[in-house]
C-alpha positions in Angstrom: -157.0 -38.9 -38.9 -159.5 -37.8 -41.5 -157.0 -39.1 -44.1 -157.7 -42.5 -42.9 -161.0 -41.9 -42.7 -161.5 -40.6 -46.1 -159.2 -44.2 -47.5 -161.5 -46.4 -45.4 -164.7 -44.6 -47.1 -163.4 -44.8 -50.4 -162.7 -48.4 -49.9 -165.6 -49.3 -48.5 -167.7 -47.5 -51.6 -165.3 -49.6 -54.3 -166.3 -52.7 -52.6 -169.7 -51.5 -52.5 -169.7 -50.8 -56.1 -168.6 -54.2 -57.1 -171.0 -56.1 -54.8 -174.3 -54.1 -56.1 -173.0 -55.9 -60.0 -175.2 -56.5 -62.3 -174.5 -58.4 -65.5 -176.4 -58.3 -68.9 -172.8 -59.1 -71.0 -171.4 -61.8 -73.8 -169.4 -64.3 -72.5 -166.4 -67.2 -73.8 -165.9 -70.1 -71.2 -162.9 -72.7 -71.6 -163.3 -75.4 -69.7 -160.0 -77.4 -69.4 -160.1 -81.0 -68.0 -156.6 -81.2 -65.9 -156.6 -85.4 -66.2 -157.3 -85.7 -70.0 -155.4 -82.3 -70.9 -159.1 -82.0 -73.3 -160.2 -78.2 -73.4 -163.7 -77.2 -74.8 -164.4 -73.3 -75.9 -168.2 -72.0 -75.8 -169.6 -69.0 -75.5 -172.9 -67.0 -74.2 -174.2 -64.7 -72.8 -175.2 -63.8 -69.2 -177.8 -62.4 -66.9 -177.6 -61.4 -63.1 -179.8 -60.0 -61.5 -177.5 -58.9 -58.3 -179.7 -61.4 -55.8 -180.3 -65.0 -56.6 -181.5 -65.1 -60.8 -178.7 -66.0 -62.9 -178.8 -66.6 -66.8 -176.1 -68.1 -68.9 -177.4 -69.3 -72.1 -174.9 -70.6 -74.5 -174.8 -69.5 -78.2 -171.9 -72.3 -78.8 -173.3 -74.8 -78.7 -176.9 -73.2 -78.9 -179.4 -75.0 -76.5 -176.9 -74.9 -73.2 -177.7 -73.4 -70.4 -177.2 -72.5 -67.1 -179.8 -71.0 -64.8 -180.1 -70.1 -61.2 -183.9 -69.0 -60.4 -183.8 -68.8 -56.3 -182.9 -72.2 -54.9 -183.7 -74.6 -58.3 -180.7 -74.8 -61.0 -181.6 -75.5 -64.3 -179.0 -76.9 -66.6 -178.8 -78.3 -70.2 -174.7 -79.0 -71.0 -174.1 -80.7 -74.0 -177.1 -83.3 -73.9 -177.7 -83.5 -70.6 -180.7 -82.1 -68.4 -181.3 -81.3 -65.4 -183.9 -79.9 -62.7 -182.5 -79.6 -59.4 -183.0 -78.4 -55.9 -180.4 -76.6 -54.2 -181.8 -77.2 -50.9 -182.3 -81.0 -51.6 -178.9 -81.4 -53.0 -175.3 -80.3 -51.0 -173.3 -80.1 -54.0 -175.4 -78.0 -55.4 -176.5 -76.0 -52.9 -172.5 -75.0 -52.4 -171.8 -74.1 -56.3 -175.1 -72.0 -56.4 -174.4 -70.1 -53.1 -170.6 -69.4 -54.5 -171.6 -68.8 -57.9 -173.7 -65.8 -56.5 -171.4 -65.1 -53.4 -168.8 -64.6 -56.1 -171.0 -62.4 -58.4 -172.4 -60.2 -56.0 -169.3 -59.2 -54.6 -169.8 -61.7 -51.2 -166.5 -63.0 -51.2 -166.0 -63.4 -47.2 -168.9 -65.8 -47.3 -167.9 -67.6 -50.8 -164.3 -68.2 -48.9 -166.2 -69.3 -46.0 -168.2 -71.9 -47.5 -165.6 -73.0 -49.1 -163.3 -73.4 -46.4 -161.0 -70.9 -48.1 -158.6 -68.1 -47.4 -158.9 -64.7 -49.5 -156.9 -62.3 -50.7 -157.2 -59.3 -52.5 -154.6 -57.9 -54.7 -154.8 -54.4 -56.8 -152.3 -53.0 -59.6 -152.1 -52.7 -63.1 -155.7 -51.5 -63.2 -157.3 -54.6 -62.0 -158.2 -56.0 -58.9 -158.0 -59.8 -58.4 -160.2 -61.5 -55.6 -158.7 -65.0 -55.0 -160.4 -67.6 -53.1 -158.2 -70.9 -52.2 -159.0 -73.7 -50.7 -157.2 -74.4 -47.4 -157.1 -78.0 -47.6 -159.8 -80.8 -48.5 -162.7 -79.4 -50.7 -166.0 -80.4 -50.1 -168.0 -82.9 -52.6 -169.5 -79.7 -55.6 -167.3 -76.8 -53.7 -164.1 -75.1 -55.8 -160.6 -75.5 -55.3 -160.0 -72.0 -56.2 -161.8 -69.1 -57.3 -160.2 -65.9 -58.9 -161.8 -63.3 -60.0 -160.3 -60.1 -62.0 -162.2 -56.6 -62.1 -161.1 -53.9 -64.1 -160.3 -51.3 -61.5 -161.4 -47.9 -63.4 -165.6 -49.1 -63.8 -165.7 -52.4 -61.0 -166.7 -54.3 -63.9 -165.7 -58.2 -63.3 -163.7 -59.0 -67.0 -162.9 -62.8 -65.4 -164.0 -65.6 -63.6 -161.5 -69.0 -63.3 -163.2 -71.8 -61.1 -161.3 -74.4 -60.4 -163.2 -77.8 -59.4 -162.0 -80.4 -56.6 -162.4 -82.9 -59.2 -159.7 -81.2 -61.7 -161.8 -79.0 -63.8 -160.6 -75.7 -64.5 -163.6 -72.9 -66.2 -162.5 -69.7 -67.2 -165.2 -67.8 -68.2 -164.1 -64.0 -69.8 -167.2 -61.1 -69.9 -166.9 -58.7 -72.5 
């Protein structure tokens, strides 16, 4: 009995470790569109404060960015600005709240917003969280999320988010 005890404490503190994250790390993101076959490579660097303040700003192609301050997103992506309220806008409010779900290490309620089942999978030194859709996605919700920690420090090496609308990012921390 205290052998259990001991494996459900020990799992509990691993998944504890990974949802107190923080990040402060360089980043490359391929975006592939699955229609055109067209893949773009940038790369950044990120900032997460564990809550709701995100940070990517993008060092290819300087002058992106990406930036979750409570409920407003902020982005700039190749040319084009914008200012928006998650609370105002659905799509947005669901990629924010699974972008920080996913981060923090809330994956019941990421899967749960997204209608999704997930799994979690450990071996070769990595544990991969996978979040699937289980059928139709809503409008700005994912497909599929996957995420892959290294097992040995919790530290989340990569992120693959996979849009309803066929657009696949990986993004790979350093």
């Amino acid at each position: 009995m205290k052998h259990i005890t001991l494996i459900i404490i020990a799992m509990l503190l691993s998944a504890g470790a990974i949802a107190q994250q923080k990040y402060d790390t360089d980043f490359t993101q391929t975006k592939v569109m699955k229609v055109s076959g067209k893949t773009t490579n940038k790369a950044g660097h990120i900032l997460f404060d564990g809550n709701d303040q995100l940070s990517m700003t993008y060092t290819d192609p300087e002058g992106d960015y990406f930036i979750i301050e409570g409920n407003k997103v902020k982005i700039n992506m190749d040319g084009k600005k914008a200012d928006l309220d998650a609370e105002k806008v659905k799509m947005v409010k669901l990629q924010r709240a699974t972008l920080l779900n996913c981060l923090s290490g809330n994956w019941e309620q990421a899967a749960a917003d997204n209608n999704a089942d997930l799994t979690i999978k450990e071996e070769k030194g990595h544990k991969t969280i996978s979040i699937v859709a289980k059928g139709k996605v809503a409008k700005g919700g994912y497909k599929s999320v996957e995420l892959t920690y290294r097992t040995s420090d919790n530290e989340l090496i990569k992120m693959v988010l996979e849009e309803a609308i066929g657009i696949i990012n990986t993004y790979e921390l350093k």
